[in-house]
ZAGUNU-791371 format. One record per residue (C-alpha): residue in three letters; x, y, z; residue number from 0. Coordinates in Angstrom, 1 decimal. Example, Ala and Ser with C-alpha at 12.3 -4.5 7.8 and 13.67 -1.06 7.14 Angstrom:
! ZAGUNU-791371
<node ALA <12.3 -4.5 7.8> 0>
<node SER <13.7 -1.1 7.1> 1>
//
This chain:
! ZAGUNU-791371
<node UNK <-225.7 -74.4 62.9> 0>
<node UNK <-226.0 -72.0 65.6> 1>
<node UNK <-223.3 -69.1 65.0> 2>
<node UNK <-222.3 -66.5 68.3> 3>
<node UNK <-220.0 -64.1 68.2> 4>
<node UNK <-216.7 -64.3 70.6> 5>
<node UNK <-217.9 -61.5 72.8> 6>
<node UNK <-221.2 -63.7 73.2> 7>
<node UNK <-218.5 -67.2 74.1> 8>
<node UNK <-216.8 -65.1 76.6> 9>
<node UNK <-219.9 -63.5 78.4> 10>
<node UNK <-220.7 -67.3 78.4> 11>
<node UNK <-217.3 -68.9 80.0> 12>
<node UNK <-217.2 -65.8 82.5> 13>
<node UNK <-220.7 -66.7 83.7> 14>
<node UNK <-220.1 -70.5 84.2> 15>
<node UNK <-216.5 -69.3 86.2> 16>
<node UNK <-218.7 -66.7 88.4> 17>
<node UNK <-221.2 -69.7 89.2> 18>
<node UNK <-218.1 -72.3 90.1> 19>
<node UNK <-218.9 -74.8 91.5> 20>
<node UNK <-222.4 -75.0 90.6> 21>
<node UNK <-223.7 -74.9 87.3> 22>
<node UNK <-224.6 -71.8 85.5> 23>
<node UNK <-227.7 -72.1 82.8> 24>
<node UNK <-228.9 -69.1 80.5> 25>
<node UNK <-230.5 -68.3 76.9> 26>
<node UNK <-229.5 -67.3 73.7> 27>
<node UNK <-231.4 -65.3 72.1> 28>
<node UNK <-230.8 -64.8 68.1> 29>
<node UNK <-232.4 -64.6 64.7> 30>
<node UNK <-234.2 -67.4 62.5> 31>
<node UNK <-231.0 -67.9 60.7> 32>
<node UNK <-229.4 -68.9 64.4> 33>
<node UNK <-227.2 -66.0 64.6> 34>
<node UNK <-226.7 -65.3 68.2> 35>
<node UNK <-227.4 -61.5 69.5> 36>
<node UNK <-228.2 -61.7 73.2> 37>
<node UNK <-227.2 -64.1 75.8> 38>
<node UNK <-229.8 -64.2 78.6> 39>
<node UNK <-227.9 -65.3 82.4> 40>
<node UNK <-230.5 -67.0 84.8> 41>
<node UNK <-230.1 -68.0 88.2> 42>
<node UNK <-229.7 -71.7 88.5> 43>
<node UNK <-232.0 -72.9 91.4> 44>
<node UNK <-231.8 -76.5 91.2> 45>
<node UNK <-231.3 -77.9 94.5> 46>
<node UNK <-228.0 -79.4 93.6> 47>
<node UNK <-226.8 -77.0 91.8> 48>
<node UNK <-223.2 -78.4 91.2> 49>
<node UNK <-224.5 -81.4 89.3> 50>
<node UNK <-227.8 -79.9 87.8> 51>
<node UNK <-229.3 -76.8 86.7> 52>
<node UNK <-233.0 -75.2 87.1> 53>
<node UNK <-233.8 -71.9 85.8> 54>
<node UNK <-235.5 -69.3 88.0> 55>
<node UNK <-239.1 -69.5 86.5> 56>
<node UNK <-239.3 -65.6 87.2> 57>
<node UNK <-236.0 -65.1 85.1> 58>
<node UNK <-237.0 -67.5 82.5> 59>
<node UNK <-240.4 -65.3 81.5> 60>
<node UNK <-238.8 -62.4 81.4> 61>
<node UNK <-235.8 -63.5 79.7> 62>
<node UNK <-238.1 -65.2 77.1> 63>
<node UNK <-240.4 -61.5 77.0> 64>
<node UNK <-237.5 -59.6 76.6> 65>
<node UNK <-236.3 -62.0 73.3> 66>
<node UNK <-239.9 -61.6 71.7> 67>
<node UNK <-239.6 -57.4 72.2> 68>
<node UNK <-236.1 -57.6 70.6> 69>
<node UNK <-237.8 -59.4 67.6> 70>
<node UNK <-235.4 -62.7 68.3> 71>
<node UNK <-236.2 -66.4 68.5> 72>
<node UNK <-234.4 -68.6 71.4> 73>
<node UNK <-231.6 -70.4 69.2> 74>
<node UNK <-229.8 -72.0 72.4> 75>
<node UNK <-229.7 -73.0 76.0> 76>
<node UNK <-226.7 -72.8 77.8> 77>
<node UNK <-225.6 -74.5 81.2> 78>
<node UNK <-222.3 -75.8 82.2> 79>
<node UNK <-220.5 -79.0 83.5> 80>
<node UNK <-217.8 -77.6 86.6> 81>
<node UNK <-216.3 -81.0 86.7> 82>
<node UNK <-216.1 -82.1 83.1> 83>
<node UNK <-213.2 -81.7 80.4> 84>
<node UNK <-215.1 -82.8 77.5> 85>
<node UNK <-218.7 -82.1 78.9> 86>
<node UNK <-221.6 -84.2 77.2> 87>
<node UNK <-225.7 -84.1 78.1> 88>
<node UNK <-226.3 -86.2 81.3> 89>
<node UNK <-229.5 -88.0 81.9> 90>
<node UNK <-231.1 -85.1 83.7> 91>
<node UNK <-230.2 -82.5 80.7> 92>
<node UNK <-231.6 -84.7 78.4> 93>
<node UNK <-234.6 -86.0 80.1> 94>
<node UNK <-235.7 -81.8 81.1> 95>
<node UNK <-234.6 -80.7 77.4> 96>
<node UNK <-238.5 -79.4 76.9> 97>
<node UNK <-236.9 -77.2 73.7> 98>
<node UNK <-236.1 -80.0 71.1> 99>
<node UNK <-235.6 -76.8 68.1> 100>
<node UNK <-233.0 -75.2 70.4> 101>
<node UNK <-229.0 -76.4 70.4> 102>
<node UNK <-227.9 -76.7 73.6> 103>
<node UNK <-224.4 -75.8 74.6> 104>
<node UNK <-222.4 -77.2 78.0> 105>
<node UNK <-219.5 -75.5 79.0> 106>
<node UNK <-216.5 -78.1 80.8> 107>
<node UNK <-214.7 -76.3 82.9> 108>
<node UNK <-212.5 -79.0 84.3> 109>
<node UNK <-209.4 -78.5 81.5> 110>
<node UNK <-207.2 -75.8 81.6> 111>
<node UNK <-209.5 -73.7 79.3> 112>
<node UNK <-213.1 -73.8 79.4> 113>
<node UNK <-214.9 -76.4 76.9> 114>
<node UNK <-217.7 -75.6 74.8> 115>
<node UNK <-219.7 -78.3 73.2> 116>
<node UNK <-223.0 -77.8 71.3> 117>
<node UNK <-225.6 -80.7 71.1> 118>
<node UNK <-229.4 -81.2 69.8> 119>
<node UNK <-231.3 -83.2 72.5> 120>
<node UNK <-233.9 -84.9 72.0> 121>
<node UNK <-236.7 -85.4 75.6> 122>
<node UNK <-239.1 -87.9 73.1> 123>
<node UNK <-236.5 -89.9 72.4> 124>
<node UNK <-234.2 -90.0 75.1> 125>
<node UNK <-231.0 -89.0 73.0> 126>
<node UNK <-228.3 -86.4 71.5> 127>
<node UNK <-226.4 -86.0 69.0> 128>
<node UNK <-223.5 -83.2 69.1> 129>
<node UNK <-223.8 -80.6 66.5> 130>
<node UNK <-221.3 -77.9 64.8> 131>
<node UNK <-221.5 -74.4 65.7> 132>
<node UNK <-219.0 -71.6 64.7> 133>
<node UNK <-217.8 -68.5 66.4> 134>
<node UNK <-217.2 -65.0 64.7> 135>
<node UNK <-215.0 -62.4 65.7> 136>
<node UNK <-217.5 -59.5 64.4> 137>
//
């Protein structure tokens, strides 16, 4: 179970409201036991960017560098769904999920709050399945 902090939720839902209406995507960065320090924004450079995402290769590396100087491991991959209440992997996320040991979090924005939702995907096998994951106030 991956476990982030609130401040790390909020940096999260600020950065998929700053990318409305395209998709937002970043990393989180944490330790072995998938406790979330860092969270990692990249620049989404899919061409349609308000139903898919693509991480700036540029941004990726040294998002990735940056995690193995800190001493973390990448726990999760975040992205989020503009249009979706209860957001769940679409055939894109699932078919590009090239990190089956990561969980993947999508944030729906469509409700009147933001909607996170935590899944492992699977790219072999063509599936998900949604996972737990908790927040902590400190």
């Amino acid at each position: 179970m991956i476990r982030l902090l609130r401040e790390h939720l909020n940096e999260i839902f600020e950065h998929a409201h700053e990318s409305e209406p395209a998709e937002c995507c970043g990393l989180i960065g944490g330790t072995k036991d998938n406790w979330a320090r860092s969270i990692y924004r990249l620049r989404n450079i899919a061409k349609q960017e308000t139903v898919s995402y693509e991480a700036a290769p540029d941004e990726l590396f040294a998002a990735q560098r940056e995690m193995r100087q800190r001493g973390e491991h990448l726990i999760g991959i975040y992205h989020s769904h503009p249009l979706a209440t209860e957001p769940e992997p679409s055939d894109a996320d699932v078919r590009l999920a090239y990190y089956p040991s990561a969980t993947y979090l999508i944030v729906g924005l469509a409700g009147s709050e933001p909607t996170l939702r935590a899944f492992r995907i699977s790219e072999c096998d063509l599936s998900w399945t949604p996972v737990e994951y908790a927040i902590a106030d400190e």
